[in-house]
Every structure is written in structure tokens, then in C-alpha cells.
MARLUM-761038 format. One line per 10 residues: number of its first residue (from 1); their letters; for each residue z, y, x of C-alpha. Coordinates in nm, 2 decimals, padded with zeros to 4 digits. Last residue first. Layout:
<recs>
NUM	a	Z Y X  ...
</recs>
This chain:
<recs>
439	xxxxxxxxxx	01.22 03.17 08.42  01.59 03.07 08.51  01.63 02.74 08.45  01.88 02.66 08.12  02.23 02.59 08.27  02.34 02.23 08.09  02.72 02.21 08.25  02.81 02.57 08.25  02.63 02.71 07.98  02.74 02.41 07.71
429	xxxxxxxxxx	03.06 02.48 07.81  03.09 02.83 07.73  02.87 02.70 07.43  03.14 02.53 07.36  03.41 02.72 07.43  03.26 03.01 07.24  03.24 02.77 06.94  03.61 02.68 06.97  03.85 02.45 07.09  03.77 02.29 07.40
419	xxxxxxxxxx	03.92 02.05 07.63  04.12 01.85 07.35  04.01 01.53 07.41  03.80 01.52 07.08  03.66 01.84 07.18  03.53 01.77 07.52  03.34 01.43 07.38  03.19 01.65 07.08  03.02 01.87 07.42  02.90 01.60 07.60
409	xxxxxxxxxx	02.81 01.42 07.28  02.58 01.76 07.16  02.45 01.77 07.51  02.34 01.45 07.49  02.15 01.45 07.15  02.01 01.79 07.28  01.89 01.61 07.61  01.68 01.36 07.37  01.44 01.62 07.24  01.44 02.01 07.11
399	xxxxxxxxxx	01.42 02.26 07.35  01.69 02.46 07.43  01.67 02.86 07.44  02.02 02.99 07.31  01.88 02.98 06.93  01.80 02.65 06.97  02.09 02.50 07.14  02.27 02.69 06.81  02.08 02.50 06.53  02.15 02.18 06.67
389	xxxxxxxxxx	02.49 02.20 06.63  02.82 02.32 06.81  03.17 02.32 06.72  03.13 02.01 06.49  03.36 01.98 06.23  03.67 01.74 06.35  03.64 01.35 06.33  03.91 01.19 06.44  04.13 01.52 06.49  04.00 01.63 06.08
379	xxxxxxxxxx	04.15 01.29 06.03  04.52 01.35 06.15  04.61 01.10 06.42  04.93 00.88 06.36  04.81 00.62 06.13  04.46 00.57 06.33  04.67 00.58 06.66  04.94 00.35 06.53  04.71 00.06 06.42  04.49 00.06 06.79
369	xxxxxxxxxx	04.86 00.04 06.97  04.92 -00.21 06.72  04.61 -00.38 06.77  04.62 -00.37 07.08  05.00 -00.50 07.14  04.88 -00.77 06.92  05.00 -01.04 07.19  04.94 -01.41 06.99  04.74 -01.56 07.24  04.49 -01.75 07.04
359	xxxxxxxxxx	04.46 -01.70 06.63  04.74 -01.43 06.56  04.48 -01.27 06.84  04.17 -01.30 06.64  04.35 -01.25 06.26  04.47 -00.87 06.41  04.13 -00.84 06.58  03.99 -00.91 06.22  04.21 -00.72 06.02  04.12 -00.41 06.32
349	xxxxxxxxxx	03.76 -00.44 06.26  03.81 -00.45 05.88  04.00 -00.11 05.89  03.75 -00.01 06.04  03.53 00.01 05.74  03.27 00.28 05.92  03.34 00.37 06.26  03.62 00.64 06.29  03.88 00.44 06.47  03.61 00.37 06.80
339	xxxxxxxxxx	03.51 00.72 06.74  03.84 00.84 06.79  03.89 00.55 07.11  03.59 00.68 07.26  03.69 01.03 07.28  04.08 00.95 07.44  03.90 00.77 07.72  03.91 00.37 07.69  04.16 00.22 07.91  04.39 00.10 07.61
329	xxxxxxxxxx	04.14 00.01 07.38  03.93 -00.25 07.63  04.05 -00.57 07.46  03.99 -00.40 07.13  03.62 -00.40 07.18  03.58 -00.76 07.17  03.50 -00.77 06.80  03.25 -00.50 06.83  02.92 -00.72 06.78  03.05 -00.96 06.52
319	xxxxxxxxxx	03.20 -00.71 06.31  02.89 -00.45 06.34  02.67 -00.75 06.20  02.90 -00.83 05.90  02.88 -00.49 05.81  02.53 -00.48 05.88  02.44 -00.78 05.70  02.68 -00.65 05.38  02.43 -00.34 05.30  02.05 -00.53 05.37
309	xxxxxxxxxx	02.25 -00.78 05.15  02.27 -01.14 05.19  02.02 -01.35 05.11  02.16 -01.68 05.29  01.89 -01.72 05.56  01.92 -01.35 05.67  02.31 -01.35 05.65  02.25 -01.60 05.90  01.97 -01.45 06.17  02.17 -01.16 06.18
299	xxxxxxxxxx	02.50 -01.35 06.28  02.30 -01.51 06.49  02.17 -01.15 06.68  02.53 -01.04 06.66  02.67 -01.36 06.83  02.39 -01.33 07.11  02.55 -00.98 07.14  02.88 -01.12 07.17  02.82 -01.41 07.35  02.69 -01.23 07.66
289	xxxxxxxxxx	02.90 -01.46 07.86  03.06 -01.73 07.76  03.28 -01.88 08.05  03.54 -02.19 08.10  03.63 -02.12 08.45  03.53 -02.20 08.83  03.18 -02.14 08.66  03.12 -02.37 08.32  02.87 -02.25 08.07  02.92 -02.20 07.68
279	xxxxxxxxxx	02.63 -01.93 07.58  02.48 -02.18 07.27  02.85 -02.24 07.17  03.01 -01.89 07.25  02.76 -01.68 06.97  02.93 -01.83 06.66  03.23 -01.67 06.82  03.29 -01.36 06.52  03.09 -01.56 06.25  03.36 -01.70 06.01
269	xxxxxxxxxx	03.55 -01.41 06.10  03.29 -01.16 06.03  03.19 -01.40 05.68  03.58 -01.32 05.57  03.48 -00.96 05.67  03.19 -00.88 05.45  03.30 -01.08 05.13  03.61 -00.85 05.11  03.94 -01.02 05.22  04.20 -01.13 04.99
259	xxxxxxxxxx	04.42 -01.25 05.21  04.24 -01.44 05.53  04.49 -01.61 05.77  04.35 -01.98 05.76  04.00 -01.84 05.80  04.15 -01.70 06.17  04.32 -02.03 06.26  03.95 -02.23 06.12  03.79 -02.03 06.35  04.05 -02.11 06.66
249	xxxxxxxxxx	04.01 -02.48 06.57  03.66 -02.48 06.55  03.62 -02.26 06.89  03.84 -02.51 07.07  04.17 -02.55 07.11  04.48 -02.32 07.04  04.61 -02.20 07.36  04.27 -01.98 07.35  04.38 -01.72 07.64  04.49 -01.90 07.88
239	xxxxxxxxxx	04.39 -02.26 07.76  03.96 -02.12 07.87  03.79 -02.20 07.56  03.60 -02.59 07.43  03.32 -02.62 07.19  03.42 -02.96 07.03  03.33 -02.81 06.70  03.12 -02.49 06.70  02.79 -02.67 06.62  02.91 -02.69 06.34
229	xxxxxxxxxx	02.91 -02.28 06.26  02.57 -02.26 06.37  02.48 -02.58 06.12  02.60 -02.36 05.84  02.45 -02.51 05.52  02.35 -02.86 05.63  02.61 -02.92 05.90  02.86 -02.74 05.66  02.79 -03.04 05.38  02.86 -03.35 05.55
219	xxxxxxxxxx	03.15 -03.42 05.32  03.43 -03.40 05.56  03.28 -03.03 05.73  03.26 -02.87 05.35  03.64 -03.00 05.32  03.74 -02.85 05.64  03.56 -02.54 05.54  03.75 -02.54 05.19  04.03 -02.58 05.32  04.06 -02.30 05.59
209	xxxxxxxxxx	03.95 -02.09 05.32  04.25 -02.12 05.10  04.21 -01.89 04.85  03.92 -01.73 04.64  03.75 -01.50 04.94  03.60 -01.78 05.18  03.50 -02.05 04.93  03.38 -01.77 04.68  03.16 -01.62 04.99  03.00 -01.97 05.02
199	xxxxxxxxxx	02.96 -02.05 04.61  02.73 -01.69 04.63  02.55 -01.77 04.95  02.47 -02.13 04.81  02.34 -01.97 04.47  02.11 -01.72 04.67  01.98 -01.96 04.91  01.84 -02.12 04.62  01.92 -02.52 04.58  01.72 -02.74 04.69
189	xxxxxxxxxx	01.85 -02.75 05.04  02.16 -02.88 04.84  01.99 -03.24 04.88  02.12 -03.33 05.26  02.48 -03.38 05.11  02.32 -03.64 04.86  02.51 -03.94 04.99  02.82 -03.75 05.16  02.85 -03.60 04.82  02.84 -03.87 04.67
179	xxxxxxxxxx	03.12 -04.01 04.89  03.37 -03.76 04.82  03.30 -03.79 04.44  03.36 -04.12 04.46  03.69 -04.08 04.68  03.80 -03.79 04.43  03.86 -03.47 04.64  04.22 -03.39 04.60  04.33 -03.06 04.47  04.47 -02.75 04.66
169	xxxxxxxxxx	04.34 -02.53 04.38  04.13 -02.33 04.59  04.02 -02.59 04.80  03.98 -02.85 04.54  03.78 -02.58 04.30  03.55 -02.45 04.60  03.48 -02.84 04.76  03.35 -02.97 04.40  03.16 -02.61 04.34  02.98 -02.68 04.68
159	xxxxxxxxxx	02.84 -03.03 04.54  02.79 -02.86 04.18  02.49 -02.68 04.34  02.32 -02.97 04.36  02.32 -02.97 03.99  02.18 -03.25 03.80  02.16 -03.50 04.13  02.54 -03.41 04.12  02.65 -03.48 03.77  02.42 -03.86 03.77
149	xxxxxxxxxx	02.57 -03.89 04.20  02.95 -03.83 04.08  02.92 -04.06 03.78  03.14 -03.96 03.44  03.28 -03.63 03.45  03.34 -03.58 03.81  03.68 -03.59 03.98  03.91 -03.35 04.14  04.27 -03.44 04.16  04.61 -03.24 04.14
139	xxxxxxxxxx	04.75 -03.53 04.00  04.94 -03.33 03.70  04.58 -03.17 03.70  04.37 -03.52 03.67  04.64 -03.63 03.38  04.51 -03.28 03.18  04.11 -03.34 03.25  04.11 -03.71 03.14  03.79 -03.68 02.98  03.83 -03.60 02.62
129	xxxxxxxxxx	04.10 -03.40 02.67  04.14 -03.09 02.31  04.37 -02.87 02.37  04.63 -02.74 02.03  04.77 -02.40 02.01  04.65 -02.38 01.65  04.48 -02.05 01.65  04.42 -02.10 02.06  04.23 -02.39 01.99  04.22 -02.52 02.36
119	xxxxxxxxxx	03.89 -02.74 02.47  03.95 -02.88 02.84  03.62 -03.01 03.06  03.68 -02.81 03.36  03.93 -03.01 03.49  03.74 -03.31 03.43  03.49 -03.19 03.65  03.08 -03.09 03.59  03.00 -03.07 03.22  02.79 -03.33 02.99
109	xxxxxxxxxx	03.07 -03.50 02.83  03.20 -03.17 02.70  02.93 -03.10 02.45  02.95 -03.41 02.32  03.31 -03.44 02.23  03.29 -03.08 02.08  03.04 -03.24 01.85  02.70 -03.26 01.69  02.49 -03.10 02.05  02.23 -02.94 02.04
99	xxxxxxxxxx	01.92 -02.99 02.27  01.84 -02.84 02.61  01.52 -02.99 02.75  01.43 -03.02 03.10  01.79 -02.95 03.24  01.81 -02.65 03.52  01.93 -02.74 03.84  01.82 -03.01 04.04  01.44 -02.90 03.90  01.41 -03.26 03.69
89	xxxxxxxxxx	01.72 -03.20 03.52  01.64 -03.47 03.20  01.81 -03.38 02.89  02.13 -03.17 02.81  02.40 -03.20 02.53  02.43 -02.88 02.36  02.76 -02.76 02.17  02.67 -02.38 02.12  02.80 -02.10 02.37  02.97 -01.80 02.34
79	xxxxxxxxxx	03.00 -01.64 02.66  03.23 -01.30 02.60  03.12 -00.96 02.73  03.48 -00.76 02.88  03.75 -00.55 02.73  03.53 -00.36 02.53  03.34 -00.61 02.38  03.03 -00.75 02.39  02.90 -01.07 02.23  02.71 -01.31 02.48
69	xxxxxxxxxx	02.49 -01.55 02.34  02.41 -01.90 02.48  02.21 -02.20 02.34  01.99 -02.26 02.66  01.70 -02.05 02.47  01.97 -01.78 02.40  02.02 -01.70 02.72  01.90 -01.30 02.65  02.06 -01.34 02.36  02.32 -00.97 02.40
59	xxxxxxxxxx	02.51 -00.99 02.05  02.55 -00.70 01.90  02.50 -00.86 01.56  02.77 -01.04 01.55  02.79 -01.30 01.27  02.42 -01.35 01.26  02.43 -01.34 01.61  02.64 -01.66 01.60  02.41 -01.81 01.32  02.12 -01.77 01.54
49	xxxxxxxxxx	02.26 -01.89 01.85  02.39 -02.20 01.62  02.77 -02.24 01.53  02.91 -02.58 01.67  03.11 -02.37 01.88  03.19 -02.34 02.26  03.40 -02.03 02.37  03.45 -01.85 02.69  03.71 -01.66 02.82  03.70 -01.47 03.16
39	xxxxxxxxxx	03.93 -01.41 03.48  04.22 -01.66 03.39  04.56 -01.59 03.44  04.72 -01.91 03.60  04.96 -02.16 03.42  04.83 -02.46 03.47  04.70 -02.57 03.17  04.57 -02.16 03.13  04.40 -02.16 03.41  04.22 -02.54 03.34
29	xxxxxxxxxx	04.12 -02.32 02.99  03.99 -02.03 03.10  03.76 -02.28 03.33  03.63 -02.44 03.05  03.64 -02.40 02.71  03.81 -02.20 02.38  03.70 -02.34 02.12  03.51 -02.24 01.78  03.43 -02.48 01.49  03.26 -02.29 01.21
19	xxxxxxxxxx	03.33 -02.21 00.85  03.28 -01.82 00.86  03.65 -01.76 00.91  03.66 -02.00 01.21  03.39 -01.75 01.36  03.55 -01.49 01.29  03.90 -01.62 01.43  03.73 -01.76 01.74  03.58 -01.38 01.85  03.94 -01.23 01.75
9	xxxxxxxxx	04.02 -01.47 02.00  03.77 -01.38 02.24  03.90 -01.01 02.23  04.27 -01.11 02.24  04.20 -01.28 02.59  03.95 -01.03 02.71  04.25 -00.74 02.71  04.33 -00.46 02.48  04.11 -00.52 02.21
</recs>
């Protein structure tokens, strides 16, 4: 199979074949309504676990139990899952009992948006709308199936998929969906920080991220997930250099900007000031001092709380606490600016200055002065082999400890600005500027 699309047909045709029903469901389906590739293809039958495996017996069951079997293929595993209708969902997340479901009908009726609750037959190119999900796409509206606070108080989660699918999709937020969400905002601490992380990073990196946080702010949602980032609004910056408006605004600028950004540096510009509104102070000028590292330490403190990777922290981390950095470029010695360009994933340190200044002031004269240099400079010249090592203080008659560590700059400092060229030179250097005492 050559792509995931032919593979869960040929999935729907086997199935069909062995007297089942077999649909196409969900969000493959919204993509395909309007015209967008979907990512994955999954199926809803009225053919048992059991039965399904029966058929294809390299299924993977490990959700079998909640009716759901993934068959493998090579263009990508395929959910195939059987029509269920769900109890009680006492845990605000998982439903008590799971039991199965006698029609498509059913099996629809108990899913989160209308949107989401399209069937397509793909053998007879025929979709099944049980709930209104094709007129709520020409109205480019997002609305529950059935009561907002019933779908919601089953998933809280489903609160932060409501403001991911409008924002991406530039939808509507139903009013009473809207408002139970308002109502039960304060419930998604119940959900795992994990799942909240994950439906965050989506809002920032699927489209339209500027939405989506306006929309989390609306429903009362961002004061319960990212109170730091709140607590941003009404935070007011110095009019000659932030034009704009306050930290909010300038935020919201930068999210505005993001295309298809890694997880790491849409949450950097998310976080990049959330260090100016507990260091705000007023002296003859708007000032926040020290907000960078205070930023950092938040930023930390953040990524923390939301599960985030040991990995992705410290990217984030390193955004927030060298985001400022550019401002200096131009004055900064010729070996500082090399290992300024050589830090690891700088090319999200500079998309973030770049989104920072588009933002506020507008002058990217930094940036592109920043741009050019790592373009121009050859990367053997931003991060040559080293002309002198450990190994070599040692054999001269250094001891070991922290004046090797400075040495060793001293001397990679004089290379990257061209001073020296070879060993001799360094240890020439070395000799001259770290004499060993005479004994």
C-alpha cells in the first residue's frame, strides 16, 4: 500500500467482504469534507475485536478491552474500532463500562463535536451525518454532540480539544459550548498534566496560535492552565521600544507569526517575557530588570508542571534566558559572537529574535547582521578543532583544575579572532600569558 488512505481501504473492503459494516470515521473524515489531507484513517465497524483479529491476525489488541484493535501496515497502523456506546465516566476521562454498540448511529452519538462525528463509505463514496456535522462545517461552527456540560464532564480534556479544532480550523465556538466551558473551566485540573501538555503544544504548532490562546483566555481556561502567562495581560512596556501594547499583546504578536515551529520554540515564545510581570517596576521609565533570568527560572518551573521533557525544558530554558542576547551582537567580540551562532538549535534563537522584533520595533538589523554571519562564516571558523587540549597543559607542567578551563578559553578566544593559527602559536601563547613559576 502506498499510502494510509489505500491501506485502510483495503482494510474496509475485507471487512465488507466478510459481511461486516466498516466506515471510515472521525477526524479523516471532517479533512476529507473539507478538502484537507488527513494525517491517519480510522475505521468504526460493527465487527467485534475478536472477529476483527480473526480477520487480521496481525492485529496489535492491546486496547482491545475498549473495543479497539490496530492492524499494521506499512504505510502506517490503522484504528479499527467497534461501535460502542459508553457508560458512566466517573474518572473525567475514561467511561466506567464500555459496551457495544448495534449501529453506526450509536456509535457516533457518543463522540465529542459534530465535526468529528462524519461516517464516509469510501466503497460507495457516500457520508453518513447523524448529527449535523456537514451544515456545522459550511458554518464553520464548533458544537458538541448533544449537551456541552454531559460531553465535557466525560472528558475534561475535550474542553482544550474544543479551543484546538476552532483555532485551527478558524471555527466558531458554539455559545453553549463556550459557556460550558466557562462553567467547568476550573475542572481540567483533573486531567493529567501530560494530556494538557500534549493538547497545549498542538494549540501552538497546528495553526493559528494566536487563536487559540485568545480563545483559551475567553473561556477561562489559560488562567487555570498558564496562570504565568495571564498574569501577562495588562502588563504595560516602555512605547519606545514595545509600540505594540503590553506584554499580552506583544506575546500574542509573536504566536501570531509562528510557522510550523518545533514544540520547543513555539513554548520559547510563549515564555520569552513571562519573567517582566512579577519584575515590572516603575523608575523615570517602565523597567524589568533581571526578567530574563527570573523568566528562565519560570520557564523551568512550567515545563516542570506540564511533564515536559528533561530534553525540551532545556531548549525551552536556553530560549528564554538568551533571548536578549541579540541586542548586544554588534558590540560583542568576534569570539563571542561564533559561540553565540554555534549554541545548540540556534536557528531557534534567531526565529525567535526575528518574531521578537517583527513584534515591537520592527528593526531586524540584528538579526540580519546575526543571519548573514552564520550564512557567511564557514563552520570549521565557528567551531575550529581545538589547537590546544588538556593533554598538552599537562605535558608542559600545568596542573589540572579550574585555570586549565581558562586557559583553554583564553587560548580558543585567540583563535576564533584570528590571532593564532597553530599549535606552536598556542602554546607560544599559552607561555606568554600563563608563565609557569620558575621552581
Amino acid at each position: 500500500m502506498d499510502n494510509k488512505r489505500d491501506a485502510a481501504v483495503e482494510i474496509l473492503r475485507r471487512l465488507a467482504a466478510a459481511g461486516f459494516e466498516a466506515y471510515l470515521v472521525g477526524g479523516c473524515v471532517r479533512d476529507l469534507v473539507m478538502g484537507r489531507p488527513p494525517k491517519d484513517f480510522d475505521i468504526a465497524t460493527n465487527a467485534r475485536p475478536d472477529q476483527v483479529v480473526e480477520l487480521f491476525p496481525e492485529s496489535l489488541t492491546v486496547g482491545a478491552q475498549f473495543g479497539v484493535v490496530i492492524v499494521p501496515r506499512e504505510a502506517g497502523n490503522v484504528e479499527v474500532a467497534t461501535y460502542r456506546s459508553d457508560g458512566r465516566y466517573a474518572d473525567g476521562r475514561h467511561p466506567d463500562e464500555v459496551r457495544f454498540a448495534p449501529s453506526a448511529e450509536a456509535d457516533v452519538r457518543r463522540r465529542d463535536f459534530t465535526i468529528n462525528g462524519l461516517l464516509l463509505d469510501p466503497l460507495r463514496n457516500q457520508v453518513l451525518d447523524y448529527v449535523g456535522g456537514q451544515a456545522d462545517i459550511r458554518a464553520r461552527r464548533l458544537r458538541t454532540i448533544g449537551d456541552p456540560f454531559e460531553r465535557f464532564s466525560e472528558d475534561r480534556l475535550r474542553m482544550l480539544r474544543a479551543v484546538r479544532f476552532a483555532a485551527r480550523l478558524g471555527f466558531a465556538l458554539d455559545a453553549a459550548a463556550r459557556e460550558a466551558i466557562q462553567s467547568l473551566a476550573a475542572e481540567i485540573h483533573q486531567v493529567s498534566a501530560e494530556r494538557v501538555r500534549d493538547e497545549i503544544l498542538k494549540i501552538l504548532t497546528e495553526g493559528n496560535a494566536r487563536r487559540g490562546f485568545e480563545l483559551l483566555d475567553e473561556t477561562g481556561l489559560l488562567a487555570e492552565v498558564l496562570p504565568e502567562v495571564k498574569r501577562m495581560q495588562g502588563v504595560a512596556q516602555p512605547p519606545e521600544f514595545h509600540p505594540e501594547g503590553d506584554v499580552w499583546v506583544h506575546t500574542l504578536l509573536m504566536l501570531e507569526g509562528l510557522r510550523d515551529s518545533s514544540p520547543a520554540l513555539a513554548l520559547g515564545v510563549l515564555l520569552h517575557d513571562v519573567g517582566k510581570p512579577p519584575t515590572f517596576t516603575v523608575r523615570e521609565r517602565i523597567r524589568f530588570d533581571h526578567h530574563v533570568e527570573v523568566g528562565a527560572r519560570m520557564a523551568r518551573e512550567i515545563c516542570g508542571r506540564l511533564r515536559l521533557s528533561a530534553r525540551d525544558t532545556e531548549r525551552v530554558v536556553e530560549l528564554v534566558r538568551h533571548h536578549l542576547r541579540f541586542k548586544d551582537f554588534p558590540q560583542m567580540r568576534r569570539s563571542t559572537q561564533l559561540r553565540f551562532l554555534r549554541m545548540e538549535h540556534f536557528s531557534e534563537h534567531l526565529e525567535l529574535h526575528r518574531l521578537d522584533c517583527l513584534a515591537s520595533h520592527g528593526d531586524l538589523t540584528n538579526y540580519e547582521l546575526a543571519r548573514r554571519m552564520l550564512a557567511e562564516t564557514p563552520p570549521q571558523e565557528i567551531k575550529p578543532a581545538p589547537l590546544l587540549r588538556g593533554d598538552d597543559l599537562i605535558a608542559r607542567g600545568y596542573t589540572p583544575g579550574p585555570l586549565f578551563k581558562k586557559i583553554l578559553q583564553f587560548v580558543e578566544d585567540a583563535q576564533l579572532e584570528g590571532k593564532i593559527h597553530t599549535g606552536t602559536d598556542a602554546q607560544r601563547l599559552v607561555a606568554e600569558e600563563f608563565p609557569l613559576p620558575r621552581s
